[in-house]
Wavefront OBJ file of the C-alpha trace (Angstrom):
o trace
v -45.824 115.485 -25.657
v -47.598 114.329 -22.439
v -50.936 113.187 -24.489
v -48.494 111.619 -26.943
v -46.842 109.464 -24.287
v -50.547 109.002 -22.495
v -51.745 107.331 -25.557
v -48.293 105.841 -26.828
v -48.833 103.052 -29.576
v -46.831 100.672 -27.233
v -48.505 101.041 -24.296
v -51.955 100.279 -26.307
v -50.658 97.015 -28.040
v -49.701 95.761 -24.458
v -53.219 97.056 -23.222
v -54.481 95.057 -25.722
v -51.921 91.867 -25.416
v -53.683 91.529 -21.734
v -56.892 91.828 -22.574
v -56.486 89.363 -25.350
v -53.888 87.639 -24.360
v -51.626 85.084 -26.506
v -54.323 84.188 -29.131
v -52.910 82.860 -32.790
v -55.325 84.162 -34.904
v -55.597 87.479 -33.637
v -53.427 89.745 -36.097
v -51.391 92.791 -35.359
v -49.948 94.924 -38.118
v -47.450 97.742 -37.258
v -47.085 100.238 -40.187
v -46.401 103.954 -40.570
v -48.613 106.792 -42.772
v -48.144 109.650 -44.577
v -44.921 111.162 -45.418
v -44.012 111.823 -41.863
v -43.949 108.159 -40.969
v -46.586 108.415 -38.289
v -46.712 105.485 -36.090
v -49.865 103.084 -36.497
v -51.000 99.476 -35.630
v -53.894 97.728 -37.321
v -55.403 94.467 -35.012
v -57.702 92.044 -36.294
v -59.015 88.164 -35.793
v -58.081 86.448 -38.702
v -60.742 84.016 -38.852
v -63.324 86.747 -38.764
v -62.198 89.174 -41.196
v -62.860 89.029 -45.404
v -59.557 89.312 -46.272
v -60.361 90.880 -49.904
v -62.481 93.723 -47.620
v -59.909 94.411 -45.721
v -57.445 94.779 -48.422
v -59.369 96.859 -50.286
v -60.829 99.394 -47.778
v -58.081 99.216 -45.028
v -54.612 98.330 -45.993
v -54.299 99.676 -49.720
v -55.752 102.880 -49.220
v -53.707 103.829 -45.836
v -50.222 102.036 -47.242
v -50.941 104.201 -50.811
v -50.711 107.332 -48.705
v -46.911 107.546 -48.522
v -46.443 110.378 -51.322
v -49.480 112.149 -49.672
v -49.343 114.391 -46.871
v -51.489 113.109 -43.354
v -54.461 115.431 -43.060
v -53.362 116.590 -39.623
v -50.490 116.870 -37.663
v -52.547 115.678 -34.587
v -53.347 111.870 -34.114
v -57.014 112.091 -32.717
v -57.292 114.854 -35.470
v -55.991 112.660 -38.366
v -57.392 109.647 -37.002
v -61.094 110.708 -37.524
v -60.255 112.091 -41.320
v -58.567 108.778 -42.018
v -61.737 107.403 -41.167
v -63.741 110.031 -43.007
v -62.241 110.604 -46.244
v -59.385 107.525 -46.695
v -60.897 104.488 -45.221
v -63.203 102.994 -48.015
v -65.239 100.343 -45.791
v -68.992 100.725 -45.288
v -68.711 101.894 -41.811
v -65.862 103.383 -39.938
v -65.881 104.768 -36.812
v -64.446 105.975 -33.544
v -64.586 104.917 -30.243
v -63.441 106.320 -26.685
v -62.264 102.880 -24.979
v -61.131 99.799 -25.562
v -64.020 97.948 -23.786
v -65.915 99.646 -26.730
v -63.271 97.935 -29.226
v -63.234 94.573 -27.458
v -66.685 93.640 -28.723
v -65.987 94.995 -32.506
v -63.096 93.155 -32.682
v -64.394 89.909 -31.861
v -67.480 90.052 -34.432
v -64.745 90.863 -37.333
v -63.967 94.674 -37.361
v -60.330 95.806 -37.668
v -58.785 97.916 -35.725
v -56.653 101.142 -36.278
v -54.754 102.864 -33.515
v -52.562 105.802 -34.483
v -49.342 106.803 -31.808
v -50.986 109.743 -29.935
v -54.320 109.331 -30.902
v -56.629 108.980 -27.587
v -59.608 107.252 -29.621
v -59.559 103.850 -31.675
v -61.257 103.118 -35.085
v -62.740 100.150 -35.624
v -63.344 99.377 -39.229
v -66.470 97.065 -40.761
v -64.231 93.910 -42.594
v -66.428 91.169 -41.075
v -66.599 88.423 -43.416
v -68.534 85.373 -41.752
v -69.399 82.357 -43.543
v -73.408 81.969 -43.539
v -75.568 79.286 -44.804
v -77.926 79.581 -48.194
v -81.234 80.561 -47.592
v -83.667 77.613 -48.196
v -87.092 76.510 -47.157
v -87.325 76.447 -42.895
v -87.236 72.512 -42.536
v -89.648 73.229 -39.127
v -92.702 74.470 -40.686
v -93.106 73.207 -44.445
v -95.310 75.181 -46.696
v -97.881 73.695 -49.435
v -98.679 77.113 -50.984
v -96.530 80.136 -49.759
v -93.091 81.328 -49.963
v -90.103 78.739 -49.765
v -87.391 81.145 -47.508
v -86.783 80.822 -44.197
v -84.548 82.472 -41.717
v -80.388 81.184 -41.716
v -78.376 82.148 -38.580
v -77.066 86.059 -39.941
v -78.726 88.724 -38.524
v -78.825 90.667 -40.865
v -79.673 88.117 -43.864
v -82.520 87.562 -41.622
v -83.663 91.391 -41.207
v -83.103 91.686 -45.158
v -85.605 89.101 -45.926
v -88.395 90.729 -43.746
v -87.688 94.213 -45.178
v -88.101 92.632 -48.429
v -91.802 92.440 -47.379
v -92.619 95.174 -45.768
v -90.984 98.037 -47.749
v -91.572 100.981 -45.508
v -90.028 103.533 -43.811
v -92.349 102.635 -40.613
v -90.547 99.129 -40.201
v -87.944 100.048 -36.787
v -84.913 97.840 -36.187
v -83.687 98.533 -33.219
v -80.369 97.009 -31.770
v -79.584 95.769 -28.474
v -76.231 93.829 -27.396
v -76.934 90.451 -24.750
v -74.362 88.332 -22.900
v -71.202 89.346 -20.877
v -69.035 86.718 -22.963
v -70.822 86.677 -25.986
v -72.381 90.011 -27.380
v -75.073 89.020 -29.202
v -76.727 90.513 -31.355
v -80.863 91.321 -31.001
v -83.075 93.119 -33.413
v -86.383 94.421 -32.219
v -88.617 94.771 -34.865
v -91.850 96.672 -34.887
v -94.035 99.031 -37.006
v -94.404 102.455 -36.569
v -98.039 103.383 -35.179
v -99.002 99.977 -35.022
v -97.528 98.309 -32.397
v -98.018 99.905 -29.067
v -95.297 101.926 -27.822
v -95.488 100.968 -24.199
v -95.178 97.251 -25.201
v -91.972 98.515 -27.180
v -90.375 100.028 -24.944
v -91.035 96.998 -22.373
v -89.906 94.374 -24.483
v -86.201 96.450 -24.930
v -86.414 96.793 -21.362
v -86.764 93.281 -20.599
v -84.268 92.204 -23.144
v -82.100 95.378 -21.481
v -82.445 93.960 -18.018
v -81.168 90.420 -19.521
v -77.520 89.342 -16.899
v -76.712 86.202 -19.016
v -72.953 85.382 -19.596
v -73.999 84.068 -23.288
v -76.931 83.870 -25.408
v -76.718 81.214 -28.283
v -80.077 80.796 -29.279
v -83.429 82.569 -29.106
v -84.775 80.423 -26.697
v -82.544 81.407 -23.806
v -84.374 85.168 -24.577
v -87.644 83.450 -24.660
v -87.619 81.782 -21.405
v -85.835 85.344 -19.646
v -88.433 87.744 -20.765
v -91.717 85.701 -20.686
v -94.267 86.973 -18.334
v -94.603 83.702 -16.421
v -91.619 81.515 -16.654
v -92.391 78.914 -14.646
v -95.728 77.794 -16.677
v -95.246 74.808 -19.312
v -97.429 76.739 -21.764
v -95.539 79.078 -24.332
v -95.940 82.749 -24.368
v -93.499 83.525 -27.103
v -93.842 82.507 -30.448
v -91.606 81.353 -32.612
v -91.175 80.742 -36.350
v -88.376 80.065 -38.722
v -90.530 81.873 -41.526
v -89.711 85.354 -43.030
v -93.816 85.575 -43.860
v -95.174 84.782 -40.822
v -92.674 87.926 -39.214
v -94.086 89.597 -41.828
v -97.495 88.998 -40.778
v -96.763 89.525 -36.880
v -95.598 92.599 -37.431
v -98.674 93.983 -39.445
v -100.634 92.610 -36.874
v -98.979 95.424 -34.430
v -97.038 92.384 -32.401
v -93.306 92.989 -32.005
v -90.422 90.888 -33.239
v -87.234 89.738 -32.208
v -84.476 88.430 -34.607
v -81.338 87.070 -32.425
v -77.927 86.312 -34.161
v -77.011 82.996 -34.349
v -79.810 81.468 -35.119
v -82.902 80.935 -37.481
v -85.767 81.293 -35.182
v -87.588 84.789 -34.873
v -89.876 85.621 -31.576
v -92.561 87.256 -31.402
v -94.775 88.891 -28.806
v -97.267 89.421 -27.129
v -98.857 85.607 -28.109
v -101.702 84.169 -27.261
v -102.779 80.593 -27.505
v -104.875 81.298 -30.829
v -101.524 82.140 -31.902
v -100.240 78.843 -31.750
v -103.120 77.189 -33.413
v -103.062 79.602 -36.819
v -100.408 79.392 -39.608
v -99.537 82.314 -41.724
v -100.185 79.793 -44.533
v -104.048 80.033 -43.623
v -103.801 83.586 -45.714
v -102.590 82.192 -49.150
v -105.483 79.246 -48.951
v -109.000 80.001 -49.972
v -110.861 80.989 -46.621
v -113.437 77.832 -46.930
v -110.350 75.340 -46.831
v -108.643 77.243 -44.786
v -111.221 77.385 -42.071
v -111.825 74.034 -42.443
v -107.863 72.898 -42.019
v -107.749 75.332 -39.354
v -111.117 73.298 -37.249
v -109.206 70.259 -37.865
v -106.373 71.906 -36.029
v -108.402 72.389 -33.067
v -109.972 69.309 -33.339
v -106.549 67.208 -33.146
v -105.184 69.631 -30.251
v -108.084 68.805 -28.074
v -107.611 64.587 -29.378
v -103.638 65.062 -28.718
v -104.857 66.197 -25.183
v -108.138 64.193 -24.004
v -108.130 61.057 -26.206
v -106.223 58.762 -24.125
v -107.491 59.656 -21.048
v -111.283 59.317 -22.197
v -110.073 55.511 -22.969
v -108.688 54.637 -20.253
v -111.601 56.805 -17.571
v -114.241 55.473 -19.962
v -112.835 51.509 -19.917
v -111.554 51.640 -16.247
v -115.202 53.816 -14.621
v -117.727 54.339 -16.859
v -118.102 51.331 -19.131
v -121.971 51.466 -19.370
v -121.568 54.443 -21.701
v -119.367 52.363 -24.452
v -121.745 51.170 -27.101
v -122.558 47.262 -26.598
v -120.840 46.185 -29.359
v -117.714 48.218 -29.281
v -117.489 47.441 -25.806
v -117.733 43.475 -26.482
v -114.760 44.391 -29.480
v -112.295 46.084 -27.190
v -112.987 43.328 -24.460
v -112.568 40.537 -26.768
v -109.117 42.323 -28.115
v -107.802 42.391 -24.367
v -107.969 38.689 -23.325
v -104.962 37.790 -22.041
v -103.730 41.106 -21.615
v -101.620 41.171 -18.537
v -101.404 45.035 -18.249
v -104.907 47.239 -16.684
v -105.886 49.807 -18.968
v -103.808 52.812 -17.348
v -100.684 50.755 -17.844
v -101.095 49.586 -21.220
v -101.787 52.889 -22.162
v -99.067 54.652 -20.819
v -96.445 51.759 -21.827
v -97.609 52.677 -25.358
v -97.424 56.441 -25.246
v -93.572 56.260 -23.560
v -92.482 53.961 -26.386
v -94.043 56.223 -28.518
v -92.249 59.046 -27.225
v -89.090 57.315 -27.067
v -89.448 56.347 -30.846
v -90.442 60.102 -31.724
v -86.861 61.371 -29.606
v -85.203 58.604 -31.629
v -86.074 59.871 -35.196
v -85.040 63.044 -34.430
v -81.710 62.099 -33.087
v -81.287 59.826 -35.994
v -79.641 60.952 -39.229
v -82.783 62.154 -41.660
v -82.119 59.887 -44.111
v -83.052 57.034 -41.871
v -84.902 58.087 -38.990
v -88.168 58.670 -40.473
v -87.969 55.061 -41.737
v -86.376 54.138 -37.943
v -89.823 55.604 -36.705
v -92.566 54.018 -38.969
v -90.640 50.930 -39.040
v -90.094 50.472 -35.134
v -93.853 51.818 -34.557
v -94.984 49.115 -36.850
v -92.655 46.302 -36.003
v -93.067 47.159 -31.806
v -97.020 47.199 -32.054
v -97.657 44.210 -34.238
v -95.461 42.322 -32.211
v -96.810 43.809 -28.565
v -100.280 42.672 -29.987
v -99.429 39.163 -31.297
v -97.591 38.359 -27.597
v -100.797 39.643 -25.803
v -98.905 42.405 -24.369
v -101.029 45.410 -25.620
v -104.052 45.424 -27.043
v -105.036 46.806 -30.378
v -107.565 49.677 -29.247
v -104.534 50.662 -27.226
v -102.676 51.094 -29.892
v -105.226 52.447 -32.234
v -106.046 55.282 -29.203
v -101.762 56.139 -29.173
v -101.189 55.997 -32.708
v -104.824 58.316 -33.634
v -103.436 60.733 -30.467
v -99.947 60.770 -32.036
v -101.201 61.657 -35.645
v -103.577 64.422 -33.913
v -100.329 65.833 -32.183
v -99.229 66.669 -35.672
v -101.967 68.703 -36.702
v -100.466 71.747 -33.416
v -98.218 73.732 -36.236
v -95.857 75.429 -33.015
v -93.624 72.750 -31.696
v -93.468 74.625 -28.349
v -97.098 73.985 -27.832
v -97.134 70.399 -29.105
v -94.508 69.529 -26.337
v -96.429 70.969 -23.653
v -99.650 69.014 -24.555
v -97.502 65.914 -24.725
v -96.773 66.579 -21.054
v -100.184 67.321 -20.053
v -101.869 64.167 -21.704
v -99.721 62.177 -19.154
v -101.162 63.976 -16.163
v -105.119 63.761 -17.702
v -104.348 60.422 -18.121
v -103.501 59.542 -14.517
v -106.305 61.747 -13.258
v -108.797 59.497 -15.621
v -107.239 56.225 -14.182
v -108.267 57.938 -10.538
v -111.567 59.567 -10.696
v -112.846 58.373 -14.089
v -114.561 61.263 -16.281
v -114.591 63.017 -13.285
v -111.157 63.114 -13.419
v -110.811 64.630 -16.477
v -113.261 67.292 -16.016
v -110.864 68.344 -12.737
v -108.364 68.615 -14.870
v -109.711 70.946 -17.785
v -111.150 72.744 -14.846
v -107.549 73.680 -13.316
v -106.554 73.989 -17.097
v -108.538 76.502 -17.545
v -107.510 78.037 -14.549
v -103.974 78.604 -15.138
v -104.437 79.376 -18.844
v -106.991 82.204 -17.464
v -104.213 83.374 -15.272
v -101.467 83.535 -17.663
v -100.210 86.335 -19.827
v -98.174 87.180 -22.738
v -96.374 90.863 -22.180
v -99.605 91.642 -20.127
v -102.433 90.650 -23.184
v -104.406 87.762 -21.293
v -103.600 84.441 -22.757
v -107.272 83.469 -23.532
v -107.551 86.348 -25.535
v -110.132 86.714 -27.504
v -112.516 84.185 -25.422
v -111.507 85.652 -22.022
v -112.180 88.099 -22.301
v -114.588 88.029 -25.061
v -113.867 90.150 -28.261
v -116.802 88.908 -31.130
v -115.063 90.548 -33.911
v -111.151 88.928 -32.736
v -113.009 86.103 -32.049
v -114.582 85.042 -35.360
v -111.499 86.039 -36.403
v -110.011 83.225 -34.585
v -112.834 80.672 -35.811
v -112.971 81.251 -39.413
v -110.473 82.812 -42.267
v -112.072 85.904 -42.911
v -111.739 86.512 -46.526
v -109.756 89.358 -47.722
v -112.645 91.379 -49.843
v -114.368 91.229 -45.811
v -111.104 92.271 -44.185
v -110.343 95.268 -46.601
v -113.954 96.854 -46.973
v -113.639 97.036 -50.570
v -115.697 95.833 -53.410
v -114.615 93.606 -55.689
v -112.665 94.954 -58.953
v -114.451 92.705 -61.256
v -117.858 93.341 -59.977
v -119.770 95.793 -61.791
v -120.964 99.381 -59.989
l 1 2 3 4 5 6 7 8 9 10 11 12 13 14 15 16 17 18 19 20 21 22 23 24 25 26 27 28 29 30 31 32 33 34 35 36 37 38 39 40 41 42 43 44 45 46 47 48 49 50 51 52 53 54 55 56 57 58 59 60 61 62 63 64 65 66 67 68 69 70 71 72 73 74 75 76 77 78 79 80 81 82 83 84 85 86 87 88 89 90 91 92 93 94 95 96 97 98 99 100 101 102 103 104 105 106 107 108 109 110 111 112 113 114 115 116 117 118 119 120 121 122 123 124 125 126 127 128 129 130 131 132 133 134 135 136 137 138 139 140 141 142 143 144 145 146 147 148 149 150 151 152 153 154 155 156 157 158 159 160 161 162 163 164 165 166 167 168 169 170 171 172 173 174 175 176 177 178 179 180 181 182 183 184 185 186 187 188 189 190 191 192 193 194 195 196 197 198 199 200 201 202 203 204 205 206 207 208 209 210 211 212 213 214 215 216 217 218 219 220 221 222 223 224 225 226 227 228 229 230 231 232 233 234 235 236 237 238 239 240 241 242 243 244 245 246 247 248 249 250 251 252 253 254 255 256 257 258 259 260 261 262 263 264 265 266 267 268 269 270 271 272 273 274 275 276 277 278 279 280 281 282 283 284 285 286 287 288 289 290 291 292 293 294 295 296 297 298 299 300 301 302 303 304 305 306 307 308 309 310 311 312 313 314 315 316 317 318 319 320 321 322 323 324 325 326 327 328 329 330 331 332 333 334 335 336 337 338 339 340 341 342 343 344 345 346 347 348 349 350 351 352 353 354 355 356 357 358 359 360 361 362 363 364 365 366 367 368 369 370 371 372 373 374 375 376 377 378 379 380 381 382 383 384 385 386 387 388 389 390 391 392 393 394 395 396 397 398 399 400 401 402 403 404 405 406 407 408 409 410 411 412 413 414 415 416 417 418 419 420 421 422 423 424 425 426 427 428 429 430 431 432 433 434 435 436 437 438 439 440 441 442 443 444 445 446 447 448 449 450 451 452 453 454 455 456 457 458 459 460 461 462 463 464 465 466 467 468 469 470 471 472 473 474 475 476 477 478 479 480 481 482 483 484 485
């Protein structure tokens, strides 16, 4: 009788009315079971729940059981064979306290509490509303597969298990935020991904004091090695494939709920530079595409400031000609070089912000349009000068060629700062700066695998992989079918 008034039904519900306080769509059902009329409540958020799911596997079968006897005369007893044998959800279980519950209830389990009982069963009924999967508007595909991740967790773990169909695939769980309980999958391959880097990405994401986590880049930026560097250390991808890919690779993974882009670690600058689509290409375009790639990140980066150290020091080494062209086009001009060019690359960046903030159906047209209209009109009023504008618009197409957005904004930064450097010290300038570039990229890391990796240090056989698409008949070490013996 003591335990039965310890663990009274109406000392729970007001346990629970403080802890939850006076919200409307949180739902509390008194009814009794069995025969013997035992006391029980069931508590759940109604905008959570699938109503059909919890009809079906909650309420019918324990309301049903009024001509059948309870299977125990003791609450904690016939609690857990409710849950066992009566209770037709996916998952039902039993937990000690009601800090345990909390979290369950808010992601859209029901809750049963029997009078007596000194546990509570939580019940699986979520029913959240999800968006279709479709093709990951971020990183569009010309050959390859067309899904990308939505914001369910476990849509998103589904579609990367659809690839990799082995036992060896791990998922392992881990709960983030105070407030929010989130949600994080670690994903990883069994005797391919290093188990000390396992166990230190859980214990990062472990260590995480956050009140809320609500989307993967507030993980990114807690758990990367050095925070404080512009340069990214974690990738990330919208695309089921390239997980896919990462994770035969022995990298890890990390799906958060909420939201559609994966991380994945350790990451090294070559990382950002290579698509997954780069497999399902023949290796001679594909090597090609991918030297174009580093051709337009080093343009994105050094292009303006070679035009405006090259006009404003070193003129002599401009071909006559061209050099007699670009003067001619800045006559009248009332800006020096330095400020023409970096009046052109802010409204370019300001028109680039604006398309994205713009509805799609008109802000790529908001984009061309005002890029077009702004520079024909800058050159016409002598403002800017047209090799100006060639040098911004030929950086800004280069800056598309990057395939992580992470990495493109951090170049976008940089350029600003080589530029200045060129308007001081000429060539000279920039050298200084790819000098200290290389410095902190050297010094960098990316869960302790050095960021240069495989040029510093030097791996041949990682790095060719790096230069060229290997083919696959090189890769696997087999002969080809069709090839006689």
């Amino acid at each position: 009788m003591k335990r039965r008034q310890l663990y009274a039904l109406d000392d729970r519900k007001r346990e629970f009315d403080l802890l939850l306080g006076d919200s409307s769509d949180l739902i509390a059902r008194e009814c009794r079971i069995g025969p013997e009329g035992m006391p029980a409540l069931l508590m759940w958020i109604d905008s959570l729940v699938d109503k059909r799911t919890l009809q079906l596997t909650t309420l019918s079968p324990l309301l049903s059981m009024q001509a059948s006897p309870l299977p125990s005369n003791e609450p904690s007893v016939c609690m857990e064979e409710l849950c066992r044998s009566v209770i037709s959800a996916p998952e039902a279980i039993i937990v000690d306290t009601v800090d345990e519950a909390i979290p369950l209830l808010m992601s859209g389990w029901t809750m049963l509490i029997l009078d007596g009982a000194r546990g509570v069963a939580v019940i699986q009924t979520e029913g959240l509303d999800k968006r279709g999967i479709e093709e990951a508007p971020s990183s569009t595909v010309v050959r390859g597969p067309r899904d990308g991740f939505v914001e369910s967790l476990n849509t998103n773990v589904s579609l990367v298990r659809r690839r990799l169909r082995s036992a060896r695939v791990h998922v392992d769980m881990l709960k983030v935020g105070e407030l929010s309980h989130t949600d994080i999958a670690v994903l990883y391959i069994d005797q391919k991904a290093k188990p000390s880097m396992v166990e230190e990405v859980k214990r990062r994401i472990g260590n995480l004091k956050i009140d809320g986590v609500l989307e993967s880049q507030y993980i990114e930026e807690l758990i990367k090695d050095n925070p404080a560097s512009f340069f990214p250390t974690v990738y990330s991808t919208e695309r089921p494939d390239d997980i896919a890919n990462i994770l035969l690779d022995g990298r890890i993974a990390i799906i958060v709920d909420g939201t559609p882009f994966a991380l994945a670690l350790p990451s090294t600058l070559a990382h950002f530079l290579i698509t997954t689509e780069d497999l399902y290409l023949a290796y001679p375009v594909a090597t090609f595409i991918r030297w174009l790639r580093y051709v337009g990140f080093t343009m994105n980066l050094l292009l303006p400031s070679v035009y405006v150290g090259t006009l404003t020091f070193h003129p002599e080494m401009v071909p006559p000609q061209l050099l007699s062209s670009i003067l001619t086009a800045r006559e009248g001009v009332p800006f020096p070089v330095l400020m023409e060019t970096l009046l052109m690359e802010a409204t370019f960046e300001v028109l680039r912000e604006a398309s994205v903030r713009m509805p799609r159906s008109i802000g790529s047209a908001i984009s061309i349009v005002g890029a077009l209209v702004i520079g024909e009109s800058a050159v016409q009023a002598g403002i800017i000068s047209s090799p100006a504008i060639i040098v911004v618009a030929a950086t800004a197409i280069a800056s598309f060629t990057i395939p992580s957005i992470s990495l493109s904004g951090t170049v976008r930064i940089l350029r600003f700062g080589m530029v200045l450097l060129a308007s001081m010290f000429g060539l000279y300038g920039i050298m200084i700066g790819v000098f200290l570039l290389g410095i902190h990229l050297a010094s960098l890391t990316s869960l302790g695998v050095p960021y240069l990796t495989p040029i510093a240090p030097f791996h041949r056989k990682e790095f060719l992989k790096v230069l060229f698409r290997v083919p696959w008949f090189l890769l696997s070490g087999k002969r080809n079918p069709r090839r006689r013996a």
